[in-house]
C-alpha positions as CSV (number, residue, x, y, z in Angstrom):
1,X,56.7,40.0,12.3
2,X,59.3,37.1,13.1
3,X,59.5,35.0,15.6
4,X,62.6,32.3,16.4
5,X,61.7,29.1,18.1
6,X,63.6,25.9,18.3
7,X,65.9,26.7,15.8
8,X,63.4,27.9,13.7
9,X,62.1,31.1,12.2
10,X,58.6,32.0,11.8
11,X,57.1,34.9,9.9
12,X,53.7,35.7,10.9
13,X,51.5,37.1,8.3
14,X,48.6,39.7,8.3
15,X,46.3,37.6,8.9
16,X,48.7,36.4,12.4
17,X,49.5,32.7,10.7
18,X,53.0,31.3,11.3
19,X,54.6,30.4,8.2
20,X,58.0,28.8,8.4
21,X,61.0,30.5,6.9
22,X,63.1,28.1,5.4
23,X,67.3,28.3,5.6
24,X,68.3,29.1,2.2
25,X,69.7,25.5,1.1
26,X,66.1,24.0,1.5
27,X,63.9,26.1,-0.6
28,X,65.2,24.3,-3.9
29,X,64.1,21.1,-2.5
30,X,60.4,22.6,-1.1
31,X,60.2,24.3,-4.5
32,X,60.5,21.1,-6.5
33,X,58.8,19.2,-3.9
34,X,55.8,21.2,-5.0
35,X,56.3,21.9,-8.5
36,X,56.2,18.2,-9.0
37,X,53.0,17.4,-8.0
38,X,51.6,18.4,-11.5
39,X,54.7,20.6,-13.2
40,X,52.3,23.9,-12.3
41,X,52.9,27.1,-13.0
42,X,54.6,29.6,-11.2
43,X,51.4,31.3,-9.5
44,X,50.2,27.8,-8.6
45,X,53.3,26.0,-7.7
46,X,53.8,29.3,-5.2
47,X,50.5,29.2,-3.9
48,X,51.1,25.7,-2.7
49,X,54.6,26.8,-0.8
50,X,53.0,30.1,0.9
51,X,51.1,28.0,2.3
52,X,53.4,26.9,5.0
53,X,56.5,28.9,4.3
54,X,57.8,32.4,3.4
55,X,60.8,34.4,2.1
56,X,61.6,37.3,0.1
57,X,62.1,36.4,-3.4
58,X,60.1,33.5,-3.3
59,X,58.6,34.1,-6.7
60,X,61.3,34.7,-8.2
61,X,62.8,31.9,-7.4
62,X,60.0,29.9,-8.3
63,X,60.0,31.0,-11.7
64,X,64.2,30.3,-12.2
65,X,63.6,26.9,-10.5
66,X,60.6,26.7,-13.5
67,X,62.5,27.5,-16.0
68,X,65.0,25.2,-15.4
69,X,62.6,22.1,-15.2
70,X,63.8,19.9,-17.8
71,X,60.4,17.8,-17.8
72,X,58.4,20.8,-18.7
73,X,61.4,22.3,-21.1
74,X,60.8,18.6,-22.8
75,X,56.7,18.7,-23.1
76,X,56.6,22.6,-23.6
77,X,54.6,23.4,-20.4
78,X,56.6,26.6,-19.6
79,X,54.9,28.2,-22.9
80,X,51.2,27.2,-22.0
81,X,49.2,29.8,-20.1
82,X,47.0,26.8,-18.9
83,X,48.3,23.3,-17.2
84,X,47.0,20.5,-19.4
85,X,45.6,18.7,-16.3
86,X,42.3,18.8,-15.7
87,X,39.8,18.4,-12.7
88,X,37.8,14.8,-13.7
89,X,34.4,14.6,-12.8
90,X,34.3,11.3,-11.4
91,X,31.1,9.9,-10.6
């Protein structure tokens, strides 16, 4: 279900949360706002955007955005099935 309020358009999910859908010309920037936080992968970097927004395609365009990323071209991230980063136990 959609709902339009102040110039904005909300898609409620199953669960009845409002997620924002964003106009087309700002989901590059949300999708490298939060693919840079770590250069994730798809599956995490989307997690992180359905969060608070929605729209069809959204993995794919994840992925293309991904695939394009020079910094993980350049240090071979898009080929790893696991993100070199890991939790720290800090004590």
């Amino acid at each position: 279900m959609y709902d339009l309020k102040e110039d904005l358009i909300f898609y409620f999910d199953k669960k009845g949360c409002a997620l924002i859908v964003p106009k087309p010309e700002l989901r590059t920037k949300i999708i490298e706002k939060s693919h840079v936080l770590g250069h994730f992968q798809k599956e995490t970097t989307v997690k992180r955007i359905r969060e608070e927004y929605f729209w069809k395609n959204i993995d794919r365009d994840v992925e293309q955005y991904i695939l394009a990323c020079d910094i993980c071209k350049r240090n071979n991230l898009i080929a790893l099935k696991e993100h070199p980063a890991k939790t720290l136990n800090i004590k």
